[in-house]
SELUM-29827 format. One record per residue: x, y, z of N, C-alpha, C in turn; residue number from 1; residue in three letters. Coordinates in nm, 2 decimals, decimal comma, padded with zeros to 4 digits. Atoms other than C-alpha are relative to their C-alpha. Layout:
N
      nu      nv      nw     cau     cav     caw      cu      cv      cw  num  residuo
       X       Y       Z       X       Y       Z       X       Y       Z  NUM      ALA
...
This chain:
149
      nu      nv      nw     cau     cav     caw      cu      cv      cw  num  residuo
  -00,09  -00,08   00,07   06,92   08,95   11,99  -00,08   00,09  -00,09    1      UNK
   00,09  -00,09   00,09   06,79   09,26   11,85   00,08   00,05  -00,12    2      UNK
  -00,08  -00,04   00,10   06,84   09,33   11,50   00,04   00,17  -00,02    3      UNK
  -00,06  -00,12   00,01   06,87   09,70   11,58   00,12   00,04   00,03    4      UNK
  -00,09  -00,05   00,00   07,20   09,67   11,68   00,05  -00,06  -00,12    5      UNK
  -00,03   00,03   00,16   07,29   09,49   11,34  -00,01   00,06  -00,09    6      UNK
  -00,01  -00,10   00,14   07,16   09,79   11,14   00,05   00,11   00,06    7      UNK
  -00,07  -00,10  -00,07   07,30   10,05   11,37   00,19  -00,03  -00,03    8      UNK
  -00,17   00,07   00,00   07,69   09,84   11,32   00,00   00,02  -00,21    9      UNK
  -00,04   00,00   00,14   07,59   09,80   10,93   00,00   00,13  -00,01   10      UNK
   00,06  -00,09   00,04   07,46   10,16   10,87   00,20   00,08   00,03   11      UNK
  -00,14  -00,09   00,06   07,83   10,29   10,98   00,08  -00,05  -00,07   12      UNK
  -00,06   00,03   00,10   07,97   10,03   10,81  -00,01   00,06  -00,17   13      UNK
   00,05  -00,08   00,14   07,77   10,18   10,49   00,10   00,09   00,00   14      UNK
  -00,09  -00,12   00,03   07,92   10,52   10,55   00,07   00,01  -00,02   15      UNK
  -00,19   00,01   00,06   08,25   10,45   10,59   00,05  -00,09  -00,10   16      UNK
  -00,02   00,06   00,11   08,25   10,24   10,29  -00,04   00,09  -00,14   17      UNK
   00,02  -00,10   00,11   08,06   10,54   10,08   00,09   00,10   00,00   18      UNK
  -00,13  -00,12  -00,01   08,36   10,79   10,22   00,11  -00,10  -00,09   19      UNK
  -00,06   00,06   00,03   08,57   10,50   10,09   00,01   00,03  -00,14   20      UNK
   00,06  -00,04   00,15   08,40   10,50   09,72   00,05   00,16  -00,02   21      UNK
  -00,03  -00,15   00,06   08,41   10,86   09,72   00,17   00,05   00,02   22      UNK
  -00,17  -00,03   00,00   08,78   10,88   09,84   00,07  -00,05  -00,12   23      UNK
  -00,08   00,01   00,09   08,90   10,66   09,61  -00,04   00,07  -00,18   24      UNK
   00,06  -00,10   00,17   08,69   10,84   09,27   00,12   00,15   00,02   25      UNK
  -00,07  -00,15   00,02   08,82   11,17   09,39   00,13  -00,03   00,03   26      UNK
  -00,14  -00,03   00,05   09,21   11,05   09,45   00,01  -00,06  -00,20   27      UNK
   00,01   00,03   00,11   09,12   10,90   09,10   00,03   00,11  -00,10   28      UNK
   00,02  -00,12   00,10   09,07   11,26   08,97   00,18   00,08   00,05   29      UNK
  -00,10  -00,09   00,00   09,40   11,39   09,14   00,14  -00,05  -00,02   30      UNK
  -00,17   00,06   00,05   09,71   11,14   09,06  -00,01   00,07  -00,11   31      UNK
  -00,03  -00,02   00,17   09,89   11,21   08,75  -00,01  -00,11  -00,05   32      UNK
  -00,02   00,10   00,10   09,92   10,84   08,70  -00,14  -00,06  -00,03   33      UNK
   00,08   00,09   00,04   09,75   10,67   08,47  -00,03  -00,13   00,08   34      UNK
   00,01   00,10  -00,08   09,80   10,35   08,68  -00,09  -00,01   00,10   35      UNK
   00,10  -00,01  -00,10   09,69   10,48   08,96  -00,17   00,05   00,01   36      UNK
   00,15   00,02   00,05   09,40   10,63   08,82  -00,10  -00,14  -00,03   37      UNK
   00,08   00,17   00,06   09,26   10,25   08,66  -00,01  -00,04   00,11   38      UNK
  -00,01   00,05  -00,12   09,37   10,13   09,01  -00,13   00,07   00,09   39      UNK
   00,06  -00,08  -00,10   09,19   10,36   09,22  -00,17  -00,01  -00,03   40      UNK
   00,11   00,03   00,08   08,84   10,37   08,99  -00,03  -00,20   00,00   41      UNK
   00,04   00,13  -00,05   08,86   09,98   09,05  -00,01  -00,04   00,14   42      UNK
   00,01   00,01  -00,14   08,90   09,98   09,37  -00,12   00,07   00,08   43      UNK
   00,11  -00,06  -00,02   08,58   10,23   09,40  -00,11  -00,11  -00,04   44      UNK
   00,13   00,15   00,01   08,39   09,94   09,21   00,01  -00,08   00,11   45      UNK
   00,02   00,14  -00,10   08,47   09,69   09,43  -00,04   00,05   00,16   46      UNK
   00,04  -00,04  -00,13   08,39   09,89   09,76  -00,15   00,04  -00,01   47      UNK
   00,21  -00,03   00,04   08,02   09,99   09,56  -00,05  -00,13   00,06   48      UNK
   00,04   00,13   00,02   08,00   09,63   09,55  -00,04  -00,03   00,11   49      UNK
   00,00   00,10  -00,16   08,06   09,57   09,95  -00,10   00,12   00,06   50      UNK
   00,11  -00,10  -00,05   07,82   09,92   09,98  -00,14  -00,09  -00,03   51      UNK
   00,12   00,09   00,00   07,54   09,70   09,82   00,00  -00,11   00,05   52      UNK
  -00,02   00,12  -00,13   07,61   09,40   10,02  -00,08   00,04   00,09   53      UNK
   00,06  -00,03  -00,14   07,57   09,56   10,30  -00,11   00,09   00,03   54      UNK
   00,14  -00,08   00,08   07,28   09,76   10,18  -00,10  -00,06   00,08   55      UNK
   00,11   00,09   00,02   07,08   09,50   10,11  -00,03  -00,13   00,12   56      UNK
  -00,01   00,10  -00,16   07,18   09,26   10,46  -00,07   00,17   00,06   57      UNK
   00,06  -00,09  -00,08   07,06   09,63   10,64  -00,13   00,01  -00,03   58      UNK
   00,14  -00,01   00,07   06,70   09,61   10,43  -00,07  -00,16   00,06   59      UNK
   00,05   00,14  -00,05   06,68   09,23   10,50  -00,05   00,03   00,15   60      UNK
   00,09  -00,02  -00,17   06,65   09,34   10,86  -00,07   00,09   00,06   61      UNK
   00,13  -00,06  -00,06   06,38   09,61   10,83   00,10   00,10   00,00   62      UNK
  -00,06  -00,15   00,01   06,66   09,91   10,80   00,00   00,05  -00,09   63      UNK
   00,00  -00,11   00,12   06,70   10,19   10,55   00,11   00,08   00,02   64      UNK
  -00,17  -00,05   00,00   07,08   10,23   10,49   00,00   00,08  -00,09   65      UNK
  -00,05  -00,14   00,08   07,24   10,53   10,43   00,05  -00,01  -00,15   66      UNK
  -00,05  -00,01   00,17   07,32   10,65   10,06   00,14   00,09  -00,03   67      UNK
  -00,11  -00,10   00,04   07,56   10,89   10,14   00,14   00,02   00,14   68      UNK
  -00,12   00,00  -00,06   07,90   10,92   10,31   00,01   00,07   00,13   69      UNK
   00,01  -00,09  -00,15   08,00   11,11   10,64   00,07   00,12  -00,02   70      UNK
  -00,05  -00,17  -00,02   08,12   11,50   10,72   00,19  -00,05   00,01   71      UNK
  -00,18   00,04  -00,06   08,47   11,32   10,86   00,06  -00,06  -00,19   72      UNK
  -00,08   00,07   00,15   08,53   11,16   10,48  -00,03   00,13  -00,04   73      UNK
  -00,03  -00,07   00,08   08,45   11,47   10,31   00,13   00,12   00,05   74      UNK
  -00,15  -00,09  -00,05   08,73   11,66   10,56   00,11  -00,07  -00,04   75      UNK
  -00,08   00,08   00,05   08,93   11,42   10,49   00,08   00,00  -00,16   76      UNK
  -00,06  -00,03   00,15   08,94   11,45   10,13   00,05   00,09  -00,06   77      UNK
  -00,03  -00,13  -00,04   08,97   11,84   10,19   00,15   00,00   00,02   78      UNK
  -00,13   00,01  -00,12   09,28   11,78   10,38   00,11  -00,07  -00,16   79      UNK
  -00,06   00,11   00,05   09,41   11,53   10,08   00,03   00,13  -00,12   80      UNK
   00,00  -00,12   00,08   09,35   11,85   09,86   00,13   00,07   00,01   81      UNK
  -00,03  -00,12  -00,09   09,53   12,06   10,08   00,18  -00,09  -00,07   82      UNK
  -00,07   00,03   00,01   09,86   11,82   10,05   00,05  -00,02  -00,13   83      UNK
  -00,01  -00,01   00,13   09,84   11,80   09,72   00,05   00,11  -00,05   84      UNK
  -00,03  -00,11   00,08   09,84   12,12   09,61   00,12   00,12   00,10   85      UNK
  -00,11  -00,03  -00,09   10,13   12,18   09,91   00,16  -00,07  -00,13   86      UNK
  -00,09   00,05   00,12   10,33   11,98   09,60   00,02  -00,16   00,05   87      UNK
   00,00   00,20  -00,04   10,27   11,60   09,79  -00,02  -00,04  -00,15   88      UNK
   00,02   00,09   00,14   10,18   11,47   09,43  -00,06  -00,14   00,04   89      UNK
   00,06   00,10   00,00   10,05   11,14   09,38   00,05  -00,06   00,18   90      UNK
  -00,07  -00,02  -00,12   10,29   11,05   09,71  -00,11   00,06   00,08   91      UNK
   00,09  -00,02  -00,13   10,04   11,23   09,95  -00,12  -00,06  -00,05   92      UNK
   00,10   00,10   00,01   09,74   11,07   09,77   00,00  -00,13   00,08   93      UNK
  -00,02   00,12  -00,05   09,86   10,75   09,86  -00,01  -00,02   00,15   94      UNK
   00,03   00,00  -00,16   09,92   10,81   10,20  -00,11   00,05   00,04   95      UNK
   00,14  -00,06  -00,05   09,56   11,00   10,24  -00,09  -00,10   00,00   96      UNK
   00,04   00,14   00,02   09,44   10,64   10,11   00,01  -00,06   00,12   97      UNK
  -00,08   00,09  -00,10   09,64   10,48   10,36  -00,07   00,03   00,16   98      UNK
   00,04  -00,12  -00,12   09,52   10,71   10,66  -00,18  -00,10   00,01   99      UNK
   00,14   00,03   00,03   09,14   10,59   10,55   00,01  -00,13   00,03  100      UNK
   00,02   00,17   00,02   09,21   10,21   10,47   00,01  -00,04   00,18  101      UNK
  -00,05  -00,02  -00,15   09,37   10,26   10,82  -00,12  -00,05   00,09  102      UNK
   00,07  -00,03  -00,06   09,05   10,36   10,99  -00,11  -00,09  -00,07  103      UNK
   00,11   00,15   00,01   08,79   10,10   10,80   00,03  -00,13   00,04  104      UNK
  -00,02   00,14  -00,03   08,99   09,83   10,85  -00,06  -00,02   00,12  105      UNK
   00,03   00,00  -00,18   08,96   09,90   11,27  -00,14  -00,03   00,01  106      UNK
   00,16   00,04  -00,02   08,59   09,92   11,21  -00,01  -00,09  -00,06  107      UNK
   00,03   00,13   00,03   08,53   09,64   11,03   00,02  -00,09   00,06  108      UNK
  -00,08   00,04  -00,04   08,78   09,47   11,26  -00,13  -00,02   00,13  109      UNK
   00,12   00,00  -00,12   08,54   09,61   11,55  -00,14  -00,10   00,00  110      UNK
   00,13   00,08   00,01   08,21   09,49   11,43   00,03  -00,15  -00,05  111      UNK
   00,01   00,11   00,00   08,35   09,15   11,32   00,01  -00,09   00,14  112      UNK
  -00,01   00,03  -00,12   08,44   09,08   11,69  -00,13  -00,01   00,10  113      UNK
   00,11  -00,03  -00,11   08,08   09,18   11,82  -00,07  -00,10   00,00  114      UNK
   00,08   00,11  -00,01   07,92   08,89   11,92  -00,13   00,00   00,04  115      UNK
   00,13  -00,01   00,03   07,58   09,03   11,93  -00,11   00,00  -00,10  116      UNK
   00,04   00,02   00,18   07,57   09,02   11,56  -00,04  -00,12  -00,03  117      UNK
   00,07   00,18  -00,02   07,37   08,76   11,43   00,10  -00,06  -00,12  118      UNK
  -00,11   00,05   00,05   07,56   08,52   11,22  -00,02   00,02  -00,16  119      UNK
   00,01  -00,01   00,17   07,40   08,59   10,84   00,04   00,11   00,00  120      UNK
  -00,06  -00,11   00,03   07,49   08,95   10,90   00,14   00,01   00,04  121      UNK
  -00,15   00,01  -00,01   07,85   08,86   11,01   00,08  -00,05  -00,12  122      UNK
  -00,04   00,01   00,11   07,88   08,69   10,72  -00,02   00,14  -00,13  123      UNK
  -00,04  -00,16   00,06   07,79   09,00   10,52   00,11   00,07   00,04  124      UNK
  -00,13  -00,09  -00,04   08,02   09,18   10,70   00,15  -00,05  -00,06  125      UNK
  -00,13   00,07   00,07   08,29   08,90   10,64   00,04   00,04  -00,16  126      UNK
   00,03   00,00   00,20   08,23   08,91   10,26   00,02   00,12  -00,07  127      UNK
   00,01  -00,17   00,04   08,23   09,31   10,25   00,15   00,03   00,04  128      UNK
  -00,16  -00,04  -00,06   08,57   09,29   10,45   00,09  -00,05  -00,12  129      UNK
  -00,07   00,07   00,10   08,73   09,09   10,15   00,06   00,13  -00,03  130      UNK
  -00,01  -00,16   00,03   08,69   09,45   10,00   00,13   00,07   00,06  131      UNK
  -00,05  -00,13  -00,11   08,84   09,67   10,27   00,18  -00,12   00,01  132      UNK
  -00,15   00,08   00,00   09,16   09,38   10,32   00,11   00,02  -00,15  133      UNK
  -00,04   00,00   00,08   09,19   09,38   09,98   00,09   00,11  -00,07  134      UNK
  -00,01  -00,12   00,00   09,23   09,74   09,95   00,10   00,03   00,10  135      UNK
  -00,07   00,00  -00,11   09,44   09,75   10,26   00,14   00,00  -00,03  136      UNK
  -00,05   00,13   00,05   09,66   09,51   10,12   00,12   00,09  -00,18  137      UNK
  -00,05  -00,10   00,16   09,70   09,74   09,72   00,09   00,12   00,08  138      UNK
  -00,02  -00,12  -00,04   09,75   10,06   09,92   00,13  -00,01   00,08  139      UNK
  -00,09   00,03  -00,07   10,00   09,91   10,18   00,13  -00,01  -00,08  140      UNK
  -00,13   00,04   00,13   10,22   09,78   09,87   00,06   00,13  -00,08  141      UNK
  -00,07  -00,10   00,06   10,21   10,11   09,69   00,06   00,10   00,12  142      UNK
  -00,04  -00,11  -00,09   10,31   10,30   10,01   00,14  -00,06   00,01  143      UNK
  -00,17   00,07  -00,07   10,60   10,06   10,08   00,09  -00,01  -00,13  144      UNK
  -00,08  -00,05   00,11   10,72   10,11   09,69   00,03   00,11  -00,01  145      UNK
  -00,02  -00,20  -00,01   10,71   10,51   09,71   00,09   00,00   00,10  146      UNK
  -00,06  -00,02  -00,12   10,87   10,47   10,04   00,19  -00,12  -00,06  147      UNK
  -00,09   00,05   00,07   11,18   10,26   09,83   00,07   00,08  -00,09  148      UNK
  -00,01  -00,06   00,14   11,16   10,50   09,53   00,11   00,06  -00,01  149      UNK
């Protein structure tokens, strides 16, 4: 079992967890609410959290994980701009969230299934997914409240 495919599986996990961090800071900066602001800024902590996780499992195995996010998260966040200032308000934030959580969960989903992964780094992975579930999970709830309102 080569650990190159373990830091090749972590290293996108990295990125799409630093687009994550950076999505949620920057919808941080563009709700009105207060709530969601606190919300959102915690929810960036706790995804730093599962960025150094997974860091530090990609160093254990002789890799040098990325620091910085991908081209597709910063379009992304572009785009979140765009509906915003179309008059979406907090409402398209949410769903721009949702769109994202969407697309880590699959990957995470992906690489927990790969059974080439060795089993200390699946456990990282597991442990980093708490995160991304978690997050899943907040975002799902506020979409299915707005969608009531």
């Amino acid at each position: 079992m080569s650990s190159n495919h373990a830091i090749s599986k972590l290293d996108d996990l990295i990125t799409t967890l630093i687009d994550s961090v950076k999505g949620y800071e920057h919808s941080a900066d563009k709700v009105t609410s207060t709530e969601y602001q606190i919300l959102f800024r915690d929810l960036a902590g706790e995804r730093t959290k599962a960025v150094d996780l997974l860091q530090a499992r990609s160093r254990a195995l002789g890799g040098k994980p990325n620091e910085f996010g991908s081209t597709a998260g910063t379009v992304h966040r572009r785009l979140e701009d765009i509906f915003v200032a179309l008059g979406g308000g907090d409402k398209a934030v949410i769903h721009a969230i949702d769109r994202g959580e969407d697309y880590l969960r699959e990957e995470f989903e992906r690489v927990l299934k790969d059974e080439a992964i060795d089993a200390e780094t699946q456990a990282a992975v597991r442990h980093a997914h708490e995160s991304v579930a978690h997050g899943h999970m907040v975002v799902t709830g506020l979409k299915d409240q707005l969608a009531t309102a």
